[in-house]
Steps between C-alpha positions, in 0.01 A plus 500: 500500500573170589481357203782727348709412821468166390642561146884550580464213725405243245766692267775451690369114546498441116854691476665270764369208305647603140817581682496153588453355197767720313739372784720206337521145611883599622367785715222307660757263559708741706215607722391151559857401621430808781172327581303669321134314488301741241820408255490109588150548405530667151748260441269238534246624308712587139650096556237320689329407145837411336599266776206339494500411150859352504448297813201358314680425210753348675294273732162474318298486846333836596531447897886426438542824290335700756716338771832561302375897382422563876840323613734714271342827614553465844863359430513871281391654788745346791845513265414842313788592672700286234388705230732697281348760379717485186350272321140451352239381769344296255782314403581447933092438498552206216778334644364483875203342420657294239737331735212448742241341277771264367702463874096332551455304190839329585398425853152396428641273192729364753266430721231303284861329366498372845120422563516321171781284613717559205727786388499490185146670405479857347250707627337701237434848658419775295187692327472738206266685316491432168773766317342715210678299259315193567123668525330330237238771279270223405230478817507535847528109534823442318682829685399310793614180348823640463529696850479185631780329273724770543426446877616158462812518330638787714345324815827249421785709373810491738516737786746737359358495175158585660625748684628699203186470276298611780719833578514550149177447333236529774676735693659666271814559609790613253846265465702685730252526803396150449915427527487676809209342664647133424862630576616387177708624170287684234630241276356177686155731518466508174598141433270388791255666329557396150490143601190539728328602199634222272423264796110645571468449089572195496352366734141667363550351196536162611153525739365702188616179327365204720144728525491462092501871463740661193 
């Protein structure tokens, strides 16, 4: 007896959890502008991974990635309110924690500027993982020869041209979100874009040159 009064119990507990994973991002959204905590929570867990990633790209230190994915959450959670359910929550996602990891890089760039006594030095900021493109099939030794490179080069592409490569090809983000997120023309996206590519070859080939590999 009690074990079949235990059966619509756990059935209604495994309903109420695929209802909340049908619910969209823009829903949740809603509900966690009302306060809602179990929707702040699901929220977190579908994005916690993704912001993660990019902050980690971005600042290539694990303790600062962890500080910036725990900072944009609870900014998410105090301004939900500013929200417009309208648009994608992805794209709103993107461009919050966009503007905060870089809002940091500047001031921590700044700062060493100062420390350093000059302002005139470029901090290099930003972490990849090696794209697809660049794997190499050969061994496990080269692929991680060229992670690395590819780290390297993109570690010293220009901010905005960073920015774009990272939306694009890590996060995989199409042209018109990524415009969004950066608060730019679809055009300059895909010339940003374009010319971070050009750029990040380039500059591979030269390190692939100075290392005396074809």
């Amino acid at each position: 007896m009690r074990e079949s009064g235990n059966k619509p119990r756990a059935g209604a507990v495994l309903m109420a959890a695929g209802e909340r994973m049908a619910e969209s991002d823009e829903a949740l959204m809603v509900r966690v502008a009302a306060g809602d905590a179990e929707a702040f929570a699901e929220i977190v867990r579908r994005y916690e991974a993704r912001a993660r990633r990019f902050c980690y790209r971005i600042f290539r230190d694990t303790q600062d990635a962890e500080d910036a994915a725990q900072e944009v959450f609870l900014k998410l959670f105090r301004h939900a309110d500013l929200y417009q359910p309208t648009g994608r929550f992805q794209t709103w996602f993107y461009r919050v924690l966009g503007n905060l990891c870089f809002d940091r890089l500047r001031f921590e760039r700044r700062r060493a500027a100062v420390r350093a006594g000059t302002l005139d030095g470029f901090a290099l900021d930003e972490r990849h993982d090696a794209s697809p493109r660049f794997a190499g099939p050969e061994s496990a030794a080269m692929d991680a020869e060229q992670r690395a490179a590819v780290r390297e080069a993109v570690h010293g592409l220009p901010e905005r041209l960073r920015q774009a490569l990272v939306l694009r090809e890590f996060d995989g983000l199409k042209y018109r979100e990524i415009a969004e997120v950066m608060g730019v023309s679809l055009s300059e996206v895909k010339v940003l874009i374009h010319r971070g590519r050009k750029t990040l070859a380039r500059r591979l080939a030269r390190m692939l040159a100075r290392e005396g590999r074809p």
